[in-house]
MIKOL-125094 format. One record per residue (C-alpha): residue number from 1; residue in three letters; chain; x, y, z. Coordinates in steps of 0.25 Angstrom, whole numbers, always signed. Each point is the difference from the previous one (the first is absolute). Last residue first. Layout:
<tilums>
nr	rest	kette	xx	yy	zz
NUM	ala	A	X	Y	Z .
...
</tilums>
This chain:
<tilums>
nr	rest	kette	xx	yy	zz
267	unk	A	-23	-72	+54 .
266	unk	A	+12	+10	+1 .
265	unk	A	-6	+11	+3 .
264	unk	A	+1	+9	-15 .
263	unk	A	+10	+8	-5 .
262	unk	A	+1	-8	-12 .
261	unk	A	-13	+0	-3 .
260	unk	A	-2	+16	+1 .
259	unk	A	+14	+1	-8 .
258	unk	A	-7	-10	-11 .
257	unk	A	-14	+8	+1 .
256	unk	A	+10	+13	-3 .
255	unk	A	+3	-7	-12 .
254	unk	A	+16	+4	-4 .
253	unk	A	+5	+11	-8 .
252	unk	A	+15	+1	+4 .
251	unk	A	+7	+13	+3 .
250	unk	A	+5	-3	+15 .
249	unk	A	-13	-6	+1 .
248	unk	A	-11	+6	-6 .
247	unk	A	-16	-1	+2 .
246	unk	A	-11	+5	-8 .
245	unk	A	-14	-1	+5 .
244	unk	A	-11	+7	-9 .
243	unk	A	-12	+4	+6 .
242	unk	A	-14	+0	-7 .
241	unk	A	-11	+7	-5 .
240	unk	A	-2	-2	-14 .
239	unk	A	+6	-1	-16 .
238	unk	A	+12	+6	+5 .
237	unk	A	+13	+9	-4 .
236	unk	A	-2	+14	+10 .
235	unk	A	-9	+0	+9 .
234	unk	A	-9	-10	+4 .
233	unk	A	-2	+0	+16 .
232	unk	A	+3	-10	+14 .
231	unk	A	+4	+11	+11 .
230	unk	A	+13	+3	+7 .
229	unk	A	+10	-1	+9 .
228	unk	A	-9	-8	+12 .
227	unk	A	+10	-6	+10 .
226	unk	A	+0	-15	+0 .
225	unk	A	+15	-2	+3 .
224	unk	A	+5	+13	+4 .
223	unk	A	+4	+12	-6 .
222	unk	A	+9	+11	-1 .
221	unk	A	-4	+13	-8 .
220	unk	A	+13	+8	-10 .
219	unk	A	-10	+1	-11 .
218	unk	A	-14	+0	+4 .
217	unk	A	-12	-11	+6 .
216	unk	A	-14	+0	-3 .
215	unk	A	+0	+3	-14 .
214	unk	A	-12	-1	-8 .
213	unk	A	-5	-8	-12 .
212	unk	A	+10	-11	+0 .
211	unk	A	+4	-4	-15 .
210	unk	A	+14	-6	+4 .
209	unk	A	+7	-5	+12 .
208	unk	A	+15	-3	+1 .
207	unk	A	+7	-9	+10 .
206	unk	A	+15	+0	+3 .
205	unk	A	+10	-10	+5 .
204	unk	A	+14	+5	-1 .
203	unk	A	+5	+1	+13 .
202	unk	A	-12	+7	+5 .
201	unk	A	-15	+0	+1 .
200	unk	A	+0	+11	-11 .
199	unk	A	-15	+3	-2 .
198	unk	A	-3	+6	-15 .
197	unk	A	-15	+7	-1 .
196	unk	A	-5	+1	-13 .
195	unk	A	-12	+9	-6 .
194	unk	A	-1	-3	-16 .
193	unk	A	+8	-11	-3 .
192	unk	A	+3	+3	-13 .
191	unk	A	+2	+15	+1 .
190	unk	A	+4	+0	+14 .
189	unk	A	-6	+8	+9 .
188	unk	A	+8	+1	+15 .
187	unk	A	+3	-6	+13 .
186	unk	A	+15	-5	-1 .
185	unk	A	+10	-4	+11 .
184	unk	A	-12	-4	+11 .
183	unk	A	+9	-6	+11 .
182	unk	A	-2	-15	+5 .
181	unk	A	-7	-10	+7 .
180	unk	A	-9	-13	-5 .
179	unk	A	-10	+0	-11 .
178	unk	A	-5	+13	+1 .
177	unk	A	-15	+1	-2 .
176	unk	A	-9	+5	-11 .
175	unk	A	-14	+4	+6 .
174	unk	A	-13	-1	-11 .
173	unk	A	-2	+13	-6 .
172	unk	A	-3	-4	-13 .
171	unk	A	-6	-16	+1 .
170	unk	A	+11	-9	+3 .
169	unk	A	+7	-10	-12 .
168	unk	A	+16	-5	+2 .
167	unk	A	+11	+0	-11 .
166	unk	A	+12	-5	+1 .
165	unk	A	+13	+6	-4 .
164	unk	A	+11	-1	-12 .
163	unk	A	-11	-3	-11 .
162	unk	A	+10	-3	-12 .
161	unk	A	+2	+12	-8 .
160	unk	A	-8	+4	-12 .
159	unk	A	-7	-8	-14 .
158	unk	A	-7	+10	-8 .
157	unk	A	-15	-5	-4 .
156	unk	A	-7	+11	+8 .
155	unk	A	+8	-3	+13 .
154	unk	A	+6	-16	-1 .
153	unk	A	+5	-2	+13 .
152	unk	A	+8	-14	+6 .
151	unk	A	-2	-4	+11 .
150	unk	A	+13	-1	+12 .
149	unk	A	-8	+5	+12 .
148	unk	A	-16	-4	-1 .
147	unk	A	-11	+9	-3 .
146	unk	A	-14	-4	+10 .
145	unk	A	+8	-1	+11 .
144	unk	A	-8	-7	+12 .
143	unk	A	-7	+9	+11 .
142	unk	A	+4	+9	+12 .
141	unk	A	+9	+13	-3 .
140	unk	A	+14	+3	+2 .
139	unk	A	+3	-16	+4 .
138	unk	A	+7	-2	+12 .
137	unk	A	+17	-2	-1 .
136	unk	A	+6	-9	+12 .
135	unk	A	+9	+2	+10 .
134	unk	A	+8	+12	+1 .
133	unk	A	+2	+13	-10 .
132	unk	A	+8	+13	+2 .
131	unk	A	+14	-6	-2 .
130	unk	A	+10	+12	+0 .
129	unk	A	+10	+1	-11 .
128	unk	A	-9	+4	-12 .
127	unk	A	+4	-5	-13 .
126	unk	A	-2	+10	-11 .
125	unk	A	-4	-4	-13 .
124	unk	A	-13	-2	+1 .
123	unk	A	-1	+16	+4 .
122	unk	A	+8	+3	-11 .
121	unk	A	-8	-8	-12 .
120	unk	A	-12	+7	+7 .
119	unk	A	+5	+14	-5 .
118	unk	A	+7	-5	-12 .
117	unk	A	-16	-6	-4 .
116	unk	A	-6	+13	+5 .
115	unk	A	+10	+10	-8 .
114	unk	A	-2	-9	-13 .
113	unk	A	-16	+0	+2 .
112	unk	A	+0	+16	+0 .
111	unk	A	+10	+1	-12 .
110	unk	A	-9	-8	-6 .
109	unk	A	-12	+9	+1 .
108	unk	A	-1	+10	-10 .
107	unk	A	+4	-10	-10 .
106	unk	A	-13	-8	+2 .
105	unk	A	-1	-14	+7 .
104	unk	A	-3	-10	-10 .
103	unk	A	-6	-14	+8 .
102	unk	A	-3	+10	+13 .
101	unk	A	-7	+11	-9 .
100	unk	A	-7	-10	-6 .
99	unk	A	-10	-3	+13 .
98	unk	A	+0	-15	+3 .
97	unk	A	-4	-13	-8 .
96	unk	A	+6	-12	+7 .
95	unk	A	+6	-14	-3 .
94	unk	A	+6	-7	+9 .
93	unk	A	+12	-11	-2 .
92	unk	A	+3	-12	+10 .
91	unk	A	+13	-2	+4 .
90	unk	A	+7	-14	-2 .
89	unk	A	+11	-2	+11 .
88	unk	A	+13	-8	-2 .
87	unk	A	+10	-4	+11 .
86	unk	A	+10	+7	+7 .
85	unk	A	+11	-9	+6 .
84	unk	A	+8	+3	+12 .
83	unk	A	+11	-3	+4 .
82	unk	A	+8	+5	+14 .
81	unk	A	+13	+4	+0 .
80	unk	A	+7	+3	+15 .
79	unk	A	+9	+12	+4 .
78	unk	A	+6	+4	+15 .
77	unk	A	+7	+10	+0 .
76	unk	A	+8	+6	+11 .
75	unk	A	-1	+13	+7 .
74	unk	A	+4	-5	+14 .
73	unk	A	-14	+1	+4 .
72	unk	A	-5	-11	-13 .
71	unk	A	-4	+5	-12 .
70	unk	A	-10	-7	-9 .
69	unk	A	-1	-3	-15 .
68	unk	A	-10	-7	-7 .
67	unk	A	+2	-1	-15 .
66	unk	A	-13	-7	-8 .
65	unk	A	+2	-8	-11 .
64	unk	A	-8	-1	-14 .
63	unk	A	-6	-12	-5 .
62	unk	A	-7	+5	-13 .
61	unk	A	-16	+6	-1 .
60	unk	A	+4	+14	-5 .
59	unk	A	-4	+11	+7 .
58	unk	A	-9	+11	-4 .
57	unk	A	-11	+1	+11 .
56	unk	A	+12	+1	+9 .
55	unk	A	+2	-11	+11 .
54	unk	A	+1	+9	+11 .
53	unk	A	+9	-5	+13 .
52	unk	A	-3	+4	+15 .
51	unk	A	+9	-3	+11 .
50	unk	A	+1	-7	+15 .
49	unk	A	+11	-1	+9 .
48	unk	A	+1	-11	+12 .
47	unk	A	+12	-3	+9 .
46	unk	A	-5	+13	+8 .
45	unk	A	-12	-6	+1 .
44	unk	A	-11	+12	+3 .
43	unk	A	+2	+1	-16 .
42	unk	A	+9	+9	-7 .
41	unk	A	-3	+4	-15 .
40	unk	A	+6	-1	-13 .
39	unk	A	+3	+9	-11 .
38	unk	A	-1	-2	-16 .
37	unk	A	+11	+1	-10 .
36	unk	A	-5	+2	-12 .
35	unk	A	+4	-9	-13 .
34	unk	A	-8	-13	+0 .
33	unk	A	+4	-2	+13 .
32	unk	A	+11	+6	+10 .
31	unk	A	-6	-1	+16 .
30	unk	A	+6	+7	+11 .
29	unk	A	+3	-2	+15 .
28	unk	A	+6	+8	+10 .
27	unk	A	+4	-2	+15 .
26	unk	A	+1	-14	+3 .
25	unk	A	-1	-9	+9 .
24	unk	A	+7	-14	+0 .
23	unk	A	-5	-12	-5 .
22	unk	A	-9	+4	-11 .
21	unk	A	-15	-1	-4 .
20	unk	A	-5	+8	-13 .
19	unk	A	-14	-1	-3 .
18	unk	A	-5	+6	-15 .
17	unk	A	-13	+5	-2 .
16	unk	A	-3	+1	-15 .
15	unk	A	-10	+9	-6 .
14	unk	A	-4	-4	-15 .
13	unk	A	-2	+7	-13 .
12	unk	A	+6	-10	-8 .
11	unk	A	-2	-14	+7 .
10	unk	A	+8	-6	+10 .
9	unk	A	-13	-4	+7 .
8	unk	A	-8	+5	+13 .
7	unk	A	+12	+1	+7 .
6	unk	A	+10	-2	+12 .
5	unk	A	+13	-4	+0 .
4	unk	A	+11	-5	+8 .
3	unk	A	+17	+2	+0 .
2	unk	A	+7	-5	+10 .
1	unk	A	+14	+8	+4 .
</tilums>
């Protein structure tokens, strides 16, 4: 096998698109990196599979080697190591003022925040066998993020969590749209991030909006690339309207702008 890859950088927080090309065909093939085992795709070449890899937001820039490992029709393996250094990345840091029952929560609702995180914790967690998604990912709402993925927050003086998502601006109301296919696995109110709508577009790769103002699709929906799912809003941990796009890849927190780059036509 002949191992190839694709990205924006090999960065913390970064989508990687790997190219695998072998000899003969093969009927399975799967990725070990960083710790997770990520699955990988057919393509109209039957001599060709394709995978997606997360570079967490926490990794360690080191030299680390990635495992590929294909089986051919008579059930024997085929491995290959791959390197792949991941190099620093400085995040900026942001520094907001926001309600204080975000910063302290009260007592009477921590059991309430506990339940959501294990709740979403599962969903991430799960790895879908069907692929939903194909071609490339479309931005949920048009413009430029004005909150980049990876920075750093600062809420009332208190240092918190990295910024695992990116944020986009759109006026209350304004459409957000499904990135590419997939099932609606969660459409509820969170504590944090107010109204949130979770698609999973299979195989491990999930996206998460946050603060919508109104649901436009449900639990159990399927959708497809461009389909309405809700509306930009403020509810739940903001300073004002916006969307917040999250995306996880069999459980790492990656950029989505990396996933939409990655997924790109080739230019």
């Amino acid at each position: 096998m002949t191992v190839t890859h694709r990205a924006r950088s090999l960065q913390p927080g970064e989508v990687v698109m790997l190219t695998i090309d072998s000899t003969r065909p093969l009927h399975e093939v799967r990725v070990s990196a960083f710790g997770r085992s990520f699955p990988c795709f057919e393509t109209a070449d039957p001599l060709k599979w394709s995978g997606l890899v997360g570079i967490d937001l926490d990794t360690k820039p080191d030299q680390y080697v990635v495992g590929i490992t294909g089986l051919d029709a008579d059930g024997k393996a085929v491995t290959v190591d791959y390197p792949m250094t991941v190099t620093p990345k400085k995040f900026a840091t942001r520094t907001l003022t926001v309600d204080e029952r975000y910063v302290s929560p009260p007592r009477e609702a921590l059991a309430r925040i506990q339940r959501e995180s294990e709740r979403v914790r599962t969903i991430f967690d799960a790895v879908s066998p069907e692929r939903h998604w194909s071609g490339p990912f479309i931005l949920p709402v048009p413009g430029r993020p004005i909150s980049e993925f990876g920075k750093r927050s600062v809420y009332n003086g208190q240092p918190r969590s990295p910024h695992a998502g990116t944020d986009f601006a759109g006026a209350t109301g304004t459409p957000v749209k499904a990135p590419s296919a997939g099932r609606v696995v969660l459409a509820t109110h969170l504590y944090y991030s107010g109204n949130t709508i979770i698609l999973d577009h299979g195989r491990g790769l999930y996206s998460y909006f946050g603060h919508l103002s109104a649901f436009l699709a449900h639990e159990g929906d399927t959708v497809a690339a461009g389909d309405v799912v809700g509306r930009v809003g403020a509810t739940g941990l903001v300073t004002g309207p916006h969307v917040h796009w999250s995306v996880r890849l069999v459980g790492t927190r990656v950029d989505p702008l990396s996933l939409v780059d990655v997924l790109a036509p080739h230019k």
